[in-house]
C-alpha positions, 0 to 999 in steps of 0.5 A: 507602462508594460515594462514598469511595475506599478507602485501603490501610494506606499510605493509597494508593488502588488507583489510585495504588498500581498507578501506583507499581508500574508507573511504569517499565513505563508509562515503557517503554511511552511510549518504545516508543509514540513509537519505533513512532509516529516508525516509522509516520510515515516508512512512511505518508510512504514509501507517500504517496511511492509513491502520488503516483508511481504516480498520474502513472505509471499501468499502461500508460502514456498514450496518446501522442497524447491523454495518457489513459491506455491502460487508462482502459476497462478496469475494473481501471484505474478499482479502481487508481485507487480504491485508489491515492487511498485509499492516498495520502488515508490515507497523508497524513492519517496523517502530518498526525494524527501530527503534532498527536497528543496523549498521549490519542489515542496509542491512535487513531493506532494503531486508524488506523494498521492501518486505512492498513496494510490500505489500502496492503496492498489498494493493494499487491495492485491494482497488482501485479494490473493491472501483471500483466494490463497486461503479461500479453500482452507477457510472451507475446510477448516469450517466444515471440518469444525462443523463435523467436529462440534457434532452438526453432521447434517450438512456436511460428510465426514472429513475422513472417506469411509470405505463402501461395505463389501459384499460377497457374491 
């Protein structure tokens, strides 16, 4: 009995009934894993694109007499960086995998596609944190200057230091 398939009274094995059944839902689902592969495939080319830019575009900009980078000290720069290659090395390896996937590794490109989601949501974050401290004092002195300048001199100092009065011994 263990080395025989079991036949139904249509002399169909579970098997080929069950793919009877369900060819049109197996014919829906091919459908929809090839509409949602084609839909990774424009997304992880759009994140490669994003994060080729931010390499060359790095927060702070260059130093315009070295050309490194402003933040290369600052540890944060070095997560960025870290985050920016894992982005983009995910991102251009899924397109390369989408590409010569065969109908048996469907079912991988979407395991490695959630893996590239997370990597692009962690890049997402870094970048966005160190744009944030990069900035952060820029955005103070931008607002304190525009409070000096719309007349509201109550809380803050002049922008410009003014020298103390002299006095004559």
């Amino acid at each position: 009995m263990h080395l025989t398939k079991p036949l139904n009274k249509d002399n169909q094995t579970a098997e080929e009934l069950f793919a009877a059944r369900n060819e049109t839902l197996h014919r829906d689902a091919k459908e929809w894993l090839m509409r949602t592969t084609e839909n990774c495939t424009i997304l992880s080319i759009f994140i490669a694109t994003v994060a080729f830019a931010a390499a060359y575009t790095v927060p702070g900009g260059p130093n315009q007499d070295t050309g490194i980078p402003i933040l290369n000290s600052k540890p944060l720069f070095v997560v960025f960086i870290l985050a920016d290659v894992f982005s983009l090395t995910l991102a251009l390896t899924s397109v390369a995998v989408l590409g010569r996937c065969t109908e048996s590794s469907k079912n991988f490109v979407a395991k490695f596609l959630k893996g590239v989601a997370i990597g692009v949501g962690i890049f997402v974050f870094v970048l966005f944190y160190c744009l944030y401290l990069a900035f952060k004092g820029l955005f103070w002195t931008v607002k304190k200057a525009f409070r000096w300048i719309c007349g509201n001199k109550s809380d803050t100092q002049s922008p410009q230091p003014t020298a103390a009065p002299i006095t004559q011994v």
